[in-house]
N, C-alpha and C positions, 0 to 999 in steps of 0.2 A: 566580582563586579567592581567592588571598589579599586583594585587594584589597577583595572581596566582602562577607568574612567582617569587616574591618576598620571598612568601611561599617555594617556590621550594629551591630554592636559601638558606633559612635558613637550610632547612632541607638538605640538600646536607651538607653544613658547621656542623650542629651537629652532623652526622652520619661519614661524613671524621673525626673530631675530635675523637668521641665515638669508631671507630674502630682500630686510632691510639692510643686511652690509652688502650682498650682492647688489643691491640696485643702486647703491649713491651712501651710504651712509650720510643723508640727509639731516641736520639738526634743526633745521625749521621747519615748516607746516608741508606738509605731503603738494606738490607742484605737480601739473600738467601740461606745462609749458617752458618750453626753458626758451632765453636773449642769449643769441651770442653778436657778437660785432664780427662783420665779415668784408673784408675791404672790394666794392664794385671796381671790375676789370676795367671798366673804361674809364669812368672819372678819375681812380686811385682815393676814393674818398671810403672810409671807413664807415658803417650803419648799422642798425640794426637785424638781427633775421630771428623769426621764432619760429622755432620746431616745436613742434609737435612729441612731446617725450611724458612717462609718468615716472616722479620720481618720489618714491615712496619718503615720508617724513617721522617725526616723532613723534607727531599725532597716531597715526596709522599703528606705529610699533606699540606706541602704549595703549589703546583698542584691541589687538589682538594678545598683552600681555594681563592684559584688565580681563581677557578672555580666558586664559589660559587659568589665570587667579579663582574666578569662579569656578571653572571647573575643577579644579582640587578641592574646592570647598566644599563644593557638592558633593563629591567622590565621598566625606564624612558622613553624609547623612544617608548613606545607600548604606544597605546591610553588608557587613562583614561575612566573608565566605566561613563558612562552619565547617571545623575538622571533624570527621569520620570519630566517632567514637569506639573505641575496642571494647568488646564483650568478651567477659574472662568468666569460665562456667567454673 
């Protein structure tokens, strides 16, 4: 069980990480909005446009690595699987 719980735990941490480089490698707070400048056809004047985008941050990464943390901690206080003991007559 412990062993279980430990596995869990890793896999939570490489997959929080692997979706944080996948999505933006983000260093600021986790974004739902991103500005880009997009220059209007007719004027030729440059402005603003906001999409609509979720880009994961290093808040989010360190929550689900703060997650991961616990769960190995935990994994200690769950009973150790018990080896079979050999009976020798």
């Amino acid at each position: 069980m412990r062993k279980r719980v430990q596995i869990v735990a890793l896999a939570v941490a490489v997959v929080s990480l692997l979706a944080w480089a996948l999505l933006g490698l983000n260093l600021g707070w986790t974004k739902t909005s991103v500005t880009r400048w997009q220059k209007d056809p007719v004027t030729d004047l440059e402005g603003p446009v906001i999409e609509q985008r979720f880009i994961p941050g290093i808040d989010l990464l360190g929550a689900a690595l703060l997650g991961a943390i616990v769960l190995f901690g935990i994994s200690f206080l769950l009973p150790a699987k018990k080896l079979p003991t050999a009976k020798y007559s």
